[in-house]
C-alpha positions as CSV (number, residue, x, y, z in Angstrom):
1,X,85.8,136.7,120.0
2,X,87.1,139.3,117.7
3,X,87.7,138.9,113.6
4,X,91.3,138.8,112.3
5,X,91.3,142.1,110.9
6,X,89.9,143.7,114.4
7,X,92.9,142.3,115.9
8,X,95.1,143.8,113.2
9,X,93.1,147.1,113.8
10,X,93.8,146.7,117.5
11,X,97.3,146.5,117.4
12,X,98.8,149.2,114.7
13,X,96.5,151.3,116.5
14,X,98.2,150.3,120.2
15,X,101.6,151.1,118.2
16,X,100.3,154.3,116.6
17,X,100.0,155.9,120.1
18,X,102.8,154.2,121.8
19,X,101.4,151.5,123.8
20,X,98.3,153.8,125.6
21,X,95.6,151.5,126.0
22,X,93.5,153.9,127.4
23,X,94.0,156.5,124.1
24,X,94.0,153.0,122.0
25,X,90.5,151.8,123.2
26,X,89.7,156.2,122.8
27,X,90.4,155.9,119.1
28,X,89.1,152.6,118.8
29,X,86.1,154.0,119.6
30,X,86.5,157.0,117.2
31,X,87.2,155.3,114.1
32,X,85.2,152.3,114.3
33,X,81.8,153.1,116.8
34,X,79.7,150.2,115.1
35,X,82.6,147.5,116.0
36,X,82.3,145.7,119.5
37,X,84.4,147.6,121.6
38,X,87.7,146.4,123.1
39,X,88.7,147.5,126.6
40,X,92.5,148.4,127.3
41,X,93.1,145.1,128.7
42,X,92.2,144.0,125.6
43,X,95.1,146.0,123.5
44,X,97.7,144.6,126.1
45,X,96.4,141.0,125.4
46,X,97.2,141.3,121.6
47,X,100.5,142.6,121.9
48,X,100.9,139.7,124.5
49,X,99.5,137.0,122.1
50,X,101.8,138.1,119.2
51,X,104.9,138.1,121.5
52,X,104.4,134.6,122.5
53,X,102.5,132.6,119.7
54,X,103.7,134.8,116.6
55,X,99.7,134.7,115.8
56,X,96.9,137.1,116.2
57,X,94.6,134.3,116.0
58,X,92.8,132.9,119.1
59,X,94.1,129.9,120.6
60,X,93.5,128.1,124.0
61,X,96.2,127.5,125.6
62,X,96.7,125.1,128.6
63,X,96.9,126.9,132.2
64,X,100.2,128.4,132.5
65,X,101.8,131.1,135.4
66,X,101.7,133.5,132.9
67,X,98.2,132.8,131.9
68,X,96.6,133.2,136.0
69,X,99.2,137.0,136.1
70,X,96.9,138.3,132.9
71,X,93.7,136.8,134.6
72,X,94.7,138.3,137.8
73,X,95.1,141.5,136.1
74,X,92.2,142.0,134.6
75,X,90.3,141.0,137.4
76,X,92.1,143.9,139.1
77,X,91.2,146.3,136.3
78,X,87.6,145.3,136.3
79,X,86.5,143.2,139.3
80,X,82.7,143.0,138.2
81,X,83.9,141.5,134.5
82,X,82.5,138.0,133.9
83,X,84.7,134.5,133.0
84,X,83.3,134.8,129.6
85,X,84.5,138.2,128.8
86,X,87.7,137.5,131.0
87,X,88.7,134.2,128.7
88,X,88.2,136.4,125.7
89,X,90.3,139.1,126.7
90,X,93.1,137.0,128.2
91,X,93.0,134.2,125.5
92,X,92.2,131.6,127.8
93,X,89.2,128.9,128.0
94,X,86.2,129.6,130.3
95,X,86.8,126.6,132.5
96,X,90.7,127.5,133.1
97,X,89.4,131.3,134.2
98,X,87.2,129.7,136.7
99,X,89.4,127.1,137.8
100,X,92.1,130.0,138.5
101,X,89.7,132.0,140.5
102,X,88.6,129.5,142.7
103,X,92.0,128.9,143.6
104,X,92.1,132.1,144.1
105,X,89.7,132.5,146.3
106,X,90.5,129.3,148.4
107,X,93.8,130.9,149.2
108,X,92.9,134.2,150.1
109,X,90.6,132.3,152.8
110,X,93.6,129.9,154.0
111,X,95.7,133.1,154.3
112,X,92.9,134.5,156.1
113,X,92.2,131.9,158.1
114,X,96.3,131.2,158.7
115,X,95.9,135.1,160.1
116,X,93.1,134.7,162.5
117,X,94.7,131.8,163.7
118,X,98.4,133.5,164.9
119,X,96.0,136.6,166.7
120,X,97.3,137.3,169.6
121,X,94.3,135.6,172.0
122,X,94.9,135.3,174.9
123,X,93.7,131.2,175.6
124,X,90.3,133.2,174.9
125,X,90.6,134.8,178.2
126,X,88.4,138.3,176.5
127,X,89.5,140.8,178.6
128,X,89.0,144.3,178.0
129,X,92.1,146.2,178.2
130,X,94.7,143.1,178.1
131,X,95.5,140.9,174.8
132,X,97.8,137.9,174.3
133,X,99.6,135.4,176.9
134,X,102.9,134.7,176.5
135,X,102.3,131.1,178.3
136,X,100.0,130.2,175.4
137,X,100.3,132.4,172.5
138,X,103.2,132.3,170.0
139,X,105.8,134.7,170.6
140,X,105.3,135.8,167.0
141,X,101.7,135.7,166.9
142,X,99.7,139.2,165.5
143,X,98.8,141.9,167.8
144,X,95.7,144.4,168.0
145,X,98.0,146.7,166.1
146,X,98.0,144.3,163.0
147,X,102.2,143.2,163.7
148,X,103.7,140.1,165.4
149,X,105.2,140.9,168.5
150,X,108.3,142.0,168.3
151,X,110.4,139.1,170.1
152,X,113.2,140.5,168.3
153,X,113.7,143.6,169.6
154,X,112.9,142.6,172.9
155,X,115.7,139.8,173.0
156,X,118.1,142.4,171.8
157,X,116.8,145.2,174.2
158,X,117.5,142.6,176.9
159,X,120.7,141.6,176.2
160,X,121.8,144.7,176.0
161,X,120.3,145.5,179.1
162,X,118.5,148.5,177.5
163,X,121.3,151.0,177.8
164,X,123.4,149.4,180.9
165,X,122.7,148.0,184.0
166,X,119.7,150.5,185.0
167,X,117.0,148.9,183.1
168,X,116.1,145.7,182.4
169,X,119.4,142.9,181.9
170,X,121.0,145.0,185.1
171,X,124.1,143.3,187.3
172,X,121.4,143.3,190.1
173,X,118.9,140.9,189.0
174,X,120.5,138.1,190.6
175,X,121.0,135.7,187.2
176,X,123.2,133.3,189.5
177,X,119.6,131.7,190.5
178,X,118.2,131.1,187.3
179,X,114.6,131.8,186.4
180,X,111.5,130.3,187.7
181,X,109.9,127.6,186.3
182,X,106.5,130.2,184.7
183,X,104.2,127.7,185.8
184,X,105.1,127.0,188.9
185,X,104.7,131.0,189.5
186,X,101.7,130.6,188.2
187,X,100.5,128.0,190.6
188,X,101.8,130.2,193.0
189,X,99.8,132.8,192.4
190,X,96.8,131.2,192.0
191,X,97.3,130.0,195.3
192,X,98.0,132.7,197.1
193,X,95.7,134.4,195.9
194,X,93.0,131.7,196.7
195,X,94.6,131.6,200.3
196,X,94.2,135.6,200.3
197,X,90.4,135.8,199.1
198,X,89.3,133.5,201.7
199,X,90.7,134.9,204.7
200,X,88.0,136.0,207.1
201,X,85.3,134.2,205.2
202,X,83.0,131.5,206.3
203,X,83.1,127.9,205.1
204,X,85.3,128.0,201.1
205,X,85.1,130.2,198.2
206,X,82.3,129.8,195.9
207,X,84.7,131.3,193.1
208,X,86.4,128.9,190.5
209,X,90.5,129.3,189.7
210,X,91.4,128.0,186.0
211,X,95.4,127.5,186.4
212,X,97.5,125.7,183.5
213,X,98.6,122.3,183.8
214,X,98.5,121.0,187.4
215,X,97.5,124.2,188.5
216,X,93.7,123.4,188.6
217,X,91.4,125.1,191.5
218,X,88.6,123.3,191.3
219,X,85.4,124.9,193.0
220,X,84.0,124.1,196.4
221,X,80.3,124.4,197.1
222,X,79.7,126.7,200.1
223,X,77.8,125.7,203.6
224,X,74.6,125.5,202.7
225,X,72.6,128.6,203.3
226,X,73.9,132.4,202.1
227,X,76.4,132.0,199.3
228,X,79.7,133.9,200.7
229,X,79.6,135.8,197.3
230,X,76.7,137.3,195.8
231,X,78.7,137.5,191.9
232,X,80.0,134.7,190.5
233,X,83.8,135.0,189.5
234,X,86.5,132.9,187.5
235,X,90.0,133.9,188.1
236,X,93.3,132.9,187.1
237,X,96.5,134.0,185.7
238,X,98.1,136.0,182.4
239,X,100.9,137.1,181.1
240,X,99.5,139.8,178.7
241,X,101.7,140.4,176.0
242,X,99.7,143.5,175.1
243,X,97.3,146.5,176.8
244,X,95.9,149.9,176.9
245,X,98.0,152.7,178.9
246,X,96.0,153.9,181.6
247,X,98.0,156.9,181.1
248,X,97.5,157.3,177.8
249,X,95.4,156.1,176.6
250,X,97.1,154.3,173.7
251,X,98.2,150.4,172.9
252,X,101.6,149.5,174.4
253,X,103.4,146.8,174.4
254,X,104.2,144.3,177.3
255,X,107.4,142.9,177.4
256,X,107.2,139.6,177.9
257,X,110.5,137.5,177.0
258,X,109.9,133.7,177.9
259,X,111.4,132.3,180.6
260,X,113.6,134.6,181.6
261,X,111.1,137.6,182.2
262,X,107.3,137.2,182.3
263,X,104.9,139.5,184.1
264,X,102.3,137.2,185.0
265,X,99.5,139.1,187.1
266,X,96.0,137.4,188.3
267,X,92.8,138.5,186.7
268,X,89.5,137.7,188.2
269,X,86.5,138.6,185.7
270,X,82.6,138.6,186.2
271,X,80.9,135.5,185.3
272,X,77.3,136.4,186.0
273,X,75.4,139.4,185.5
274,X,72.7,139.4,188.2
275,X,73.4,139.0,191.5
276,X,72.7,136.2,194.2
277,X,70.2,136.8,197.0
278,X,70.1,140.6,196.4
279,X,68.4,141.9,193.6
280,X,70.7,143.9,191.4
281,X,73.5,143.5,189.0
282,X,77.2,142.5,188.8
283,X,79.4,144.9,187.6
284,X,82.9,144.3,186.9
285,X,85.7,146.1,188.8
286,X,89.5,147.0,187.7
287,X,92.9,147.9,189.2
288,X,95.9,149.3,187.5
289,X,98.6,147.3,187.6
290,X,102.1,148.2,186.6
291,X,103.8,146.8,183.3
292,X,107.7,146.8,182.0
293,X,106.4,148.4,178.6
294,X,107.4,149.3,175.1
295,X,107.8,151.6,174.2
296,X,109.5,153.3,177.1
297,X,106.3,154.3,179.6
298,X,106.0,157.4,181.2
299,X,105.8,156.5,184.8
300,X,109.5,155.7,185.4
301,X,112.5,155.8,183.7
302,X,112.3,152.3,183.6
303,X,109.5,151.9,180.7
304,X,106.7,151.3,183.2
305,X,102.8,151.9,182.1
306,X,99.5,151.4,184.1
307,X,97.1,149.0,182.4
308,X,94.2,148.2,183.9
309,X,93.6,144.6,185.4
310,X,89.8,143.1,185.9
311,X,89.7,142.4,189.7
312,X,86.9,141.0,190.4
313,X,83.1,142.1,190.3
314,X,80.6,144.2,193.3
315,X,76.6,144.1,193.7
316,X,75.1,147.1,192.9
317,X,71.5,146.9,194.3
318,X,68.5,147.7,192.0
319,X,67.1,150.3,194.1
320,X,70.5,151.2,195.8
321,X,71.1,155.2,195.2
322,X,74.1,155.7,192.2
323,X,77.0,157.2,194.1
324,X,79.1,160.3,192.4
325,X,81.9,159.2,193.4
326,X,82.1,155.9,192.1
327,X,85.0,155.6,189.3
328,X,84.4,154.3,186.1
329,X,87.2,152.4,184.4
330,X,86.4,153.2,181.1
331,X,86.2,157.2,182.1
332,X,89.8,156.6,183.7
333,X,91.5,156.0,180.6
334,X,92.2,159.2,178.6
335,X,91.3,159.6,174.5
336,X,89.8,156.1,174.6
């Protein structure tokens, strides 16, 4: 705490060189190098104290809006300053400094939390080049590119059918019937592509489907003896709102406007690393499948991108020879 005349010092020196507290706390420093030395904060306080109580002298005020702005600040100025000397320089008790910045603190990690909580994620799915489901994320829930997907623009885009009737809201898209019901595509797919994957197999698929809802494919233990899969799999559907051009390399968005236009495409990702029977490891294998994108992709003049779709997962023997001409998906994308 400073003396009476100190804070008379401070402030006809603040007004000698028009409000500079950096100069002020200079010349402070000058004139008077065996006094405890104010910071520029300090200066600004003063002025502050004399335009609202009419008094240089200290007082402590009860915790006010105005009080947690000047505590704020000076926190901002000097993060590393301690609660003592930031209830000196702001004119405020100890206990109200801390009690402000542990509020603050509490709502930096709600807001945080909040955050974390709208990501775009997918039901947890982790897959590598996809993000977000439209059938269980928020439609305004944050993207890898730190932004909330634009639902907006997407709802006016189709309206207006992007520019006529060659893009997405065309004449030709037979409206009279109505959209599907999204989950009752997605228990289609599921099935079919259950129905598909066991086609010249013996005895059931040793794979698990995860559908939404109703649309549960539970797994079915295989005759005993050989498994008829030597990686375990877990498939089921997405409707990604986001993913990595194959072409380019770069994030695009998927356009994904619920009900009336969902790309829902089956995923089918490794679940185990080694492989049955055969000694060797399970490595997971990708197809590119074509997305309605913004913005407008470079394969059509539609706005379609390639993003890459886990399909399922191969053995690669231990002591099998590495084959050249094996792709990698990684290597596929460019600049990534």
């Amino acid at each position: 705490m400073y003396q009476s005349d100190e804070y008379v010092d401070m402030l006809l020196m603040y007004g000698e060189i028009r409000q500079n507290s950096h100069q002020a706390q200079r010349l402070y420093q000058e004139r008077y190098p065996d006094r405890r030395q104010p910071t520029g904060m300090t200066f600004r306080s003063v002025e502050r104290r004399l335009q609202a109580t009419a008094s240089l002298e200290m007082t402590w005020p009860v915790t006010s809006a105005h009080n947690e702005e000047v505590v704020l600040d000076v926190v901002r100025h000097n993060p590393h300053s301690s609660t003592r000397a930031i209830a000196q320089e702001t004119n405020t008790s100890r206990v109200s400094v801390v009690r402000m910045l542990r509020c603050l603190v509490l709502g930096i990690v709600a807001v945080t939390s909040q955050a974390a909580d709208r990501k775009c994620q997918g039901g947890g799915q982790q897959l590598q080049y996809m993000w977000g489901d439209a059938l269980t994320d928020s439609m305004d829930c944050i993207g890898p590119n730190g932004s909330p997907y634009p639902e907006a623009t997407i709802a006016r885009m189709f309206r207006n059918g992007n520019g006529g009737s060659r893009l997405w809201g065309g004449e030709r898209t037979g409206r009279a019937m109505g959209p599907l019901d999204p989950h009752l595509t997605q228990r289609t797919l599921l099935h079919n592509y259950q129905s598909a994957n066991e086609l010249g197999q013996t005895g059931h698929s040793s794979r698990t489907g995860r559908g939404g809802g109703s649309g549960v494919f539970n797994s079915r233990d295989t005759c005993s003896g050989t498994p008829s899969r030597l990686c375990k799999t877990r498939y089921n559907t997405t409707a990604p709102m986001y993913g990595v051009s194959l072409t380019s390399g770069q994030p695009v968005t998927i356009v994904q406007k619920f009900p009336d236009l969902l790309q829902q495409v089956v995923f089918e990702v490794c679940e185990s690393s080694e492989c049955d029977v055969v000694r060797g490891e399970c490595t997971q294998t990708y197809v590119p499948y074509l997305f309605l994108v913004i913005p407008l992709g470079p394969v059509t003049l539609t706005g379609q991108d390639y993003v890459l779709v886990e399909s399922g997962c191969v053995c690669k023997p231990k002591y099998a020879t590495a084959s050249s001409s094996e792709p990698s998906a990684i290597s596929a994308i460019p600049h990534l």
